[in-house]
C-alpha positions as CSV (number, residue, x, y, z in Angstrom):
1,X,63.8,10.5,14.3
2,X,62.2,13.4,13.1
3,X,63.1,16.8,12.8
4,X,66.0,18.5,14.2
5,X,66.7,19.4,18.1
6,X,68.7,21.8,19.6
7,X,71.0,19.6,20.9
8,X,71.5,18.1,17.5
9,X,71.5,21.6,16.0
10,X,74.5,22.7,18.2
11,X,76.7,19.6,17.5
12,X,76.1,20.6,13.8
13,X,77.4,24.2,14.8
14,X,80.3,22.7,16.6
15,X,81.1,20.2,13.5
16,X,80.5,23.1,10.5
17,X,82.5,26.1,12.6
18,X,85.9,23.9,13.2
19,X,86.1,23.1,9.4
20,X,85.4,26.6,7.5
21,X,85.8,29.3,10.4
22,X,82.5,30.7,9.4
23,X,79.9,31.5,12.0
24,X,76.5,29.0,10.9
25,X,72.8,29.0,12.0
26,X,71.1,26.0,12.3
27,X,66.9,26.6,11.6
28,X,64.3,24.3,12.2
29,X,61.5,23.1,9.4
30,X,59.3,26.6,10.8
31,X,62.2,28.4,10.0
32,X,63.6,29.6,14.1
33,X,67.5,29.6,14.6
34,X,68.0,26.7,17.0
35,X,71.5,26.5,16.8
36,X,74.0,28.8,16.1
37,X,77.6,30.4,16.9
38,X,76.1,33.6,17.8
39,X,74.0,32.4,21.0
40,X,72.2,35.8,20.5
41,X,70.3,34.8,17.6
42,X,69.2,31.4,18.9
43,X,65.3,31.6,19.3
44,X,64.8,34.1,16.2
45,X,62.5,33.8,13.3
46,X,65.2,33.5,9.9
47,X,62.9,34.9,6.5
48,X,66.0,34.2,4.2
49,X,65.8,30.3,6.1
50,X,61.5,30.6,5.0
51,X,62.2,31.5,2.0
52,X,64.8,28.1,1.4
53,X,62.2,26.1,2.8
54,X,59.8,27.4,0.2
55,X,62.2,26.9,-2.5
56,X,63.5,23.5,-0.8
57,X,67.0,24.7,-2.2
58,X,69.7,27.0,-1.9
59,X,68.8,30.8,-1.1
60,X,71.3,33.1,-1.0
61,X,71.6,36.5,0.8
62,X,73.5,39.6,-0.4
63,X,73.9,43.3,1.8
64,X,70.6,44.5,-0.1
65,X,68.4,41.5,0.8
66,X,69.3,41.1,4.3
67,X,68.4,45.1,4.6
68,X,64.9,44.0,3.4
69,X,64.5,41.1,5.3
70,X,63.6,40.3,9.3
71,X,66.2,38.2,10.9
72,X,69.1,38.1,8.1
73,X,72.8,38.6,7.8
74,X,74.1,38.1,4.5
75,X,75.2,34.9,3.7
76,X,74.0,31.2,2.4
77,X,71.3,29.2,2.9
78,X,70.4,25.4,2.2
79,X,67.3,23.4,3.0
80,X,68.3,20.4,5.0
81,X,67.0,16.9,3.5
82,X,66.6,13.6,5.6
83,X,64.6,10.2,4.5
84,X,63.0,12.8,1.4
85,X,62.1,15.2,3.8
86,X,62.8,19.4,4.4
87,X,63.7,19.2,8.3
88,X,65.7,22.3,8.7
89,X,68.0,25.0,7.1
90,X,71.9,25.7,7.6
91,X,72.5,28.8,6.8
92,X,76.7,30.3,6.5
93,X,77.2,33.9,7.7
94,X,79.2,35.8,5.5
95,X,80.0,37.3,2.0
96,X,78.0,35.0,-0.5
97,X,81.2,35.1,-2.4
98,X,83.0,33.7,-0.1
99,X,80.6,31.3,2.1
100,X,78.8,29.7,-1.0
101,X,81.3,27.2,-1.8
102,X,81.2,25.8,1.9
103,X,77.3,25.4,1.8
104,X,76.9,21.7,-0.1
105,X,80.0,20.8,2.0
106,X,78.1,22.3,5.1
107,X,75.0,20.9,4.2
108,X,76.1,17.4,3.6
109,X,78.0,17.2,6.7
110,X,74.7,17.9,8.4
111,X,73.0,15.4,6.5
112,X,75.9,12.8,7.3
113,X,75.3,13.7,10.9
114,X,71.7,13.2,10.8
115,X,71.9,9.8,9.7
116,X,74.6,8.4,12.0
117,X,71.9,9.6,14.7
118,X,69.2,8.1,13.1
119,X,71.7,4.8,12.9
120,X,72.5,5.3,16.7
121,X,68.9,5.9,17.3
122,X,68.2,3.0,15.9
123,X,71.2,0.8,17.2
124,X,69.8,1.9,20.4
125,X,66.0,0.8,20.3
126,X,67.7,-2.5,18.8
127,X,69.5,-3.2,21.6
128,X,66.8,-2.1,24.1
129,X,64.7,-4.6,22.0
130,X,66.9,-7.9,22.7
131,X,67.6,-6.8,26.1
132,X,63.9,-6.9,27.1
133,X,63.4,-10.1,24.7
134,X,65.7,-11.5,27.4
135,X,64.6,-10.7,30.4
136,X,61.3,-11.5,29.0
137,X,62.9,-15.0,28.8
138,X,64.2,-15.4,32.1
139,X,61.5,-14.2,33.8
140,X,58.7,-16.4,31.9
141,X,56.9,-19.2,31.8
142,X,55.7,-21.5,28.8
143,X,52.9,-20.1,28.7
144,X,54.0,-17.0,26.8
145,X,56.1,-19.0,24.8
146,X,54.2,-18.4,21.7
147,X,54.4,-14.3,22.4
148,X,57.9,-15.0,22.9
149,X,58.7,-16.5,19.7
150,X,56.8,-13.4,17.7
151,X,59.7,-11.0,19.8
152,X,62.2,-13.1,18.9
153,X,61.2,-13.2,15.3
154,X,61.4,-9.2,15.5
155,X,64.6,-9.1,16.8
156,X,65.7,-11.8,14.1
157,X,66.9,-14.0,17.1
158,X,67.0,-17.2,15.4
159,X,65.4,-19.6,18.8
160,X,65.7,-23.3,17.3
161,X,69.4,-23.1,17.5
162,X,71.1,-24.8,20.7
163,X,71.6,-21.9,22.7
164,X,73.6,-22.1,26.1
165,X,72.3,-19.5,29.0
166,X,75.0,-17.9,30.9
167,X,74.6,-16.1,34.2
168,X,77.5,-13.4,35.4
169,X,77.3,-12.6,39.4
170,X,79.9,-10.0,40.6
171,X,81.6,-10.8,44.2
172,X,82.7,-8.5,46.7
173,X,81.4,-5.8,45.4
174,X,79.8,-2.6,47.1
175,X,76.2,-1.4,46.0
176,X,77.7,1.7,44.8
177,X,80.4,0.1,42.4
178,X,77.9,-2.7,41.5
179,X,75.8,-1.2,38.5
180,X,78.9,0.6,37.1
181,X,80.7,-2.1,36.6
182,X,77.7,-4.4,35.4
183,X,77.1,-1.7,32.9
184,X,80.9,-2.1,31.9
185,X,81.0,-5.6,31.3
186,X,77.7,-5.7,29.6
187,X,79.0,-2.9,27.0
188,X,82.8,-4.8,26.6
189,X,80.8,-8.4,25.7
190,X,77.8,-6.7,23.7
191,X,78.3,-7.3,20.2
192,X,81.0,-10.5,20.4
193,X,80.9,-13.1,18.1
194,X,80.3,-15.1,21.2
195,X,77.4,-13.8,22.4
196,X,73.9,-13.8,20.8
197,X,71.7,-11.1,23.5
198,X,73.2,-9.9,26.7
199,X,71.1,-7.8,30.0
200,X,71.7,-6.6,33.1
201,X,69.7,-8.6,35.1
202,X,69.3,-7.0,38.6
203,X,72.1,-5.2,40.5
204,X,74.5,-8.5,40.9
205,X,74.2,-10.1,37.6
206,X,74.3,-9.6,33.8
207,X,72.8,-12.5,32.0
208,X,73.6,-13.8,28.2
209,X,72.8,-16.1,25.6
210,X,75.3,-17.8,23.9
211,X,75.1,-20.2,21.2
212,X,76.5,-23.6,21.4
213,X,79.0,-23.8,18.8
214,X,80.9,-27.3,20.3
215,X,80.8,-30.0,22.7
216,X,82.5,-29.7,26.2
217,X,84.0,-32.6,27.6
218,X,82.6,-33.2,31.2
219,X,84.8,-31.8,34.3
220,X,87.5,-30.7,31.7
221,X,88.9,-27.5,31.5
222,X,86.3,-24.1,30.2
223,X,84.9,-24.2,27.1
224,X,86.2,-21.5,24.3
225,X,83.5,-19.0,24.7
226,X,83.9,-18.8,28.5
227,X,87.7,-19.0,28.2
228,X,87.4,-15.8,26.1
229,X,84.6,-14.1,28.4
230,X,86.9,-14.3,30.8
231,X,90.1,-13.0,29.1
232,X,88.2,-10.1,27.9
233,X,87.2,-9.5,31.5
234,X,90.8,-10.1,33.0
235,X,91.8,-7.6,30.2
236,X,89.4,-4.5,31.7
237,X,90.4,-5.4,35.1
238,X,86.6,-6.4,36.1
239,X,87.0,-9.0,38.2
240,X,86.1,-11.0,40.7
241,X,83.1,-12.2,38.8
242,X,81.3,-16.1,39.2
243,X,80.2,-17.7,35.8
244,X,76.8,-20.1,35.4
245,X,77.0,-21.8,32.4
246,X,73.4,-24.2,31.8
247,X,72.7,-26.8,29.8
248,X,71.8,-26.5,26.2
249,X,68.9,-26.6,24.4
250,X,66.7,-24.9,21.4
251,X,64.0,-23.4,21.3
252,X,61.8,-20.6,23.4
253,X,61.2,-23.2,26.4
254,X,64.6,-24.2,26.2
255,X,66.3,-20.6,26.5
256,X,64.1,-20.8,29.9
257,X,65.6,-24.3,30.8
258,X,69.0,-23.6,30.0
259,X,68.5,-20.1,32.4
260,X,67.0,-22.2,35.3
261,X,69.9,-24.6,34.9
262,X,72.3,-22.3,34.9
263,X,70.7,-20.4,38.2
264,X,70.6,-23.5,39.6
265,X,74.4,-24.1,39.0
266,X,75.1,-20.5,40.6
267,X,72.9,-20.9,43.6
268,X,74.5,-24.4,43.9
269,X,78.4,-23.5,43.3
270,X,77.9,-20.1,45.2
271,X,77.6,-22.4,48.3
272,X,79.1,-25.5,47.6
273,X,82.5,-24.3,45.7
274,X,82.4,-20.6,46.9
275,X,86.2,-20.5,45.4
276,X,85.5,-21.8,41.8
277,X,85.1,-19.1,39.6
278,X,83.1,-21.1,36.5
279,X,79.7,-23.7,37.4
280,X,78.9,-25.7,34.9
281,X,75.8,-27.4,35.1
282,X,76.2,-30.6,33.7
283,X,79.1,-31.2,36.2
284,X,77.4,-30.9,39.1
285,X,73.7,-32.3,39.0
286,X,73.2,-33.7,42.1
287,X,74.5,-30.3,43.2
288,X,72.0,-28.7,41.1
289,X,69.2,-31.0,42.0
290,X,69.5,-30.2,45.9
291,X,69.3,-26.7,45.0
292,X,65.8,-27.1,43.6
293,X,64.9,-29.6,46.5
294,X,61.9,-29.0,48.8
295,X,61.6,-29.1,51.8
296,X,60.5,-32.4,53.5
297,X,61.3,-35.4,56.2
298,X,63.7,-36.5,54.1
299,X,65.9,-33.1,54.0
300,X,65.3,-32.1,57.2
301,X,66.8,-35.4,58.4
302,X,69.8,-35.1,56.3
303,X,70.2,-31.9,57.8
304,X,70.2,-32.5,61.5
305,X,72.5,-35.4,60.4
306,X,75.1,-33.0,59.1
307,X,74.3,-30.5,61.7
308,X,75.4,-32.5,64.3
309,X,78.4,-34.3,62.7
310,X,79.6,-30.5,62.3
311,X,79.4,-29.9,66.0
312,X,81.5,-32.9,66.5
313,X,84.3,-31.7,63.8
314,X,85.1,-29.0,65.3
315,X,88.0,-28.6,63.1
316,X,86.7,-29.7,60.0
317,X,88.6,-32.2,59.1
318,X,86.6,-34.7,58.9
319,X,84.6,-32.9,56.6
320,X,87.7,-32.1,54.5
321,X,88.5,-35.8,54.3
322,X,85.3,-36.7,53.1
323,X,84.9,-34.4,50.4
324,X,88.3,-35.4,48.8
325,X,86.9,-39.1,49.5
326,X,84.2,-37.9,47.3
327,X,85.9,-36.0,44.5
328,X,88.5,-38.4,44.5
329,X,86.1,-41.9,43.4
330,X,87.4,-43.5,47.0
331,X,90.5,-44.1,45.6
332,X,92.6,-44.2,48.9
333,X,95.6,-43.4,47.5
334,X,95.4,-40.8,45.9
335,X,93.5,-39.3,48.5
336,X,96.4,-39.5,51.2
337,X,98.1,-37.6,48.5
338,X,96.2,-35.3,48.1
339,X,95.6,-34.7,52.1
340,X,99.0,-35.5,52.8
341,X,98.3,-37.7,55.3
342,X,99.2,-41.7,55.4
343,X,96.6,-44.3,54.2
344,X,96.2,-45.6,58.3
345,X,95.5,-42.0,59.3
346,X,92.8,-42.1,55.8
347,X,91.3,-45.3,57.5
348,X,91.5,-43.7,60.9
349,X,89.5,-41.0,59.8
350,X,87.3,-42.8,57.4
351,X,86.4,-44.9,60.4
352,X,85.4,-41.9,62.9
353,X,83.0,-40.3,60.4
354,X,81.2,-43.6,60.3
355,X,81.4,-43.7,63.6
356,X,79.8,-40.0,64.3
357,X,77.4,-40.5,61.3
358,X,76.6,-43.5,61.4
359,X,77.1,-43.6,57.7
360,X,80.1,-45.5,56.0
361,X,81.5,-43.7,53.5
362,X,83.4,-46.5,52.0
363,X,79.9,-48.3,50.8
364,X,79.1,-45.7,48.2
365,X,75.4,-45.7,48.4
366,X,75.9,-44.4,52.5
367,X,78.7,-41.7,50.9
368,X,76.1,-40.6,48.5
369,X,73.7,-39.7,51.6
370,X,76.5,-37.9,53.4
371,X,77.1,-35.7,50.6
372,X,73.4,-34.9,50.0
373,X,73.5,-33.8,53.4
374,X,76.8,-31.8,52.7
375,X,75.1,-30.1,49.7
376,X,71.7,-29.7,51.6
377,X,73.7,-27.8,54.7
378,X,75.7,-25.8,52.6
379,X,72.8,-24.6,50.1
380,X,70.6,-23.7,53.7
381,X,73.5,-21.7,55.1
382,X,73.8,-19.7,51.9
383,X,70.2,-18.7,52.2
């Protein structure tokens, strides 16, 4: 940052004037008032301010010498300093008497005020800095690996730690709303212990880096890092929001495999479990893995397969009882359980999906194909 503005010259005014009740002129480094609490003299040319400059020091202004001199009331003035540099003068209208003993307090409270911008400043090119480092990341390929590594050296992003990508999609929410309240919950996680780099991806998603700090047990409950994303969400009352979470890994070309995994998780749970709020990749690969499937024979088979069982259950649930079959290992059971239904009704309906599929969802390779053509129908429908 150098020199002083006018908008930084007025929020000087506006600090100074509410502590000593004197009226002060804020001069640039050429010696013109750019700030002061008499908008009349804004624009002026300030000799006493020159003269300061020349001195780079304290010059002070009695009734005599402002007579003599071309833009002057009496009063005090002081060369402002920043980084060993003259970038200004503040000058204290008034009786030098009485206004001198405000001008070091004056003119270190200008000082003060430079530097917190120049810390802001430079908070905010930091910031800017790891945000583009980022989406530099996810929107890469290894061949810029190497350029990526210098960034991430500049940023002091330390890559050969296990880092965990995390993708953040809002739901239900108008185009309008959408970037407001991305911008909110990329301000509320910025700077967590958590959370290593954080961006706004496009108008749906925020996207973060997090680094892997434990092991998650498979299908059990969300980690400690998401569990506390989430409460600091619930807490600003941004919500409903869907949560990626990829696979681990170190290193520039792992940032960008953990990011693919966890946009495969999101494009897969988006479709598949619409009403989980948290995907985790390494619970669902076969989900995962459809999601990245191309087209073929094979996928367009398993999709007229599914397509037509659908028109057949009308209801659904058939469908219903397959993917509890599914979820639940076959165990019969606790499937009736869960359906609420008795085990001959189970084998009833266990017996018409074979029946309309031709598949026999008690031989596990043939439930396997039935759910791949679940997964493949429900991943098409969402495109």
């Amino acid at each position: 940052m150098k020199g002083l503005t006018k908008k930084i010259a007025m929020e000087i005014v506006r600090r100074t004037m509410q502590v000593i009740g004197y009226n002060v002129n804020v001069m640039d480094q050429y010696g013109r008032i750019i700030g002061s609490g008499d908008p009349k003299r804004v624009g002026q040319s300030h000799e006493g301010a020159l003269l300061a400059i020349k001195r780079r020091g304290r010059f002070e202004i009695d009734e005599e010498s402002a007579a003599r001199l071309q833009g002057v009331l009496p009063g005090t003035n002081l060369v402002i300093e920043f980084q060993d540099e003259v970038v200004g003068v503040i000058g204290i209208t008034g009786d030098p008497k009485e206004v001198t003993k405000y001008g070091e307090l004056v003119k270190m409270t200008a000082e003060m005020y430079l530097e917190q911008m120049k810390l802001l400043e430079q908070a905010q090119w930091d910031k800017r800095m790891k945000e583009n480092f980022l989406l530099s990341v996810v929107s890469s390929d290894e061949s810029q690996a190497a350029s990526l590594r210098h960034q991430a050296q500049q940023i002091g992003f330390k890559v050969d730690l296990p880092h965990v990508a995390c993708i953040m999609e809002l739901v239900d929410h108008s185009e309008d709303e959408a970037m407001t309240t991305l911008k909110r919950v990329a301000d509320l996680l910025e700077g967590r212990p958590a959370i290593s780099l954080i961006a706004i991806r496009n108008s749906q998603q925020v996207v973060l880096i997090k680094e892997k700090l434990h092991e998650r047990m498979p299908h059990s409950d969300i980690c400690e890092g998401i569990h506390q994303i989430r409460r600091w969400l619930d807490t600003k009352e941004i919500s409903p929001m869907r949560i990626a979470v990829g696979q681990s890994f170190t290193g520039i070309q792992g940032m960008m495999t953990s990011f693919q995994s966890a946009e495969d998780a999101m494009r897969a749970g988006r479709a598949i479990y619409p009403e989980e709020p948290v995907y985790y990749a390494s619970d669902m690969p076969m989900e995962t893995f459809m999601a990245r499937m191309d087209p073929s024979w094979m996928t367009e088979e398993l999709l007229q397969r599914w397509e037509l069982f659908v028109e057949e259950d009308r209801s659904g649930e058939l469908r219903q009882t397959l993917e509890v079959y599914y979820m639940e290992n076959g165990e019969q059971r606790r499937i009736a359980e869960k359906l609420m239904i008795h085990r001959n009704t189970l084998r009833y309906r266990l017996q018409r999906i074979t029946e309309l599929t031709g598949k026999d969802p008690r031989h596990y390779q043939e439930l396997f194909l039935l759910m791949s053509a679940r997964w493949l129908y429900l991943l098409n429908q969402s495109r």
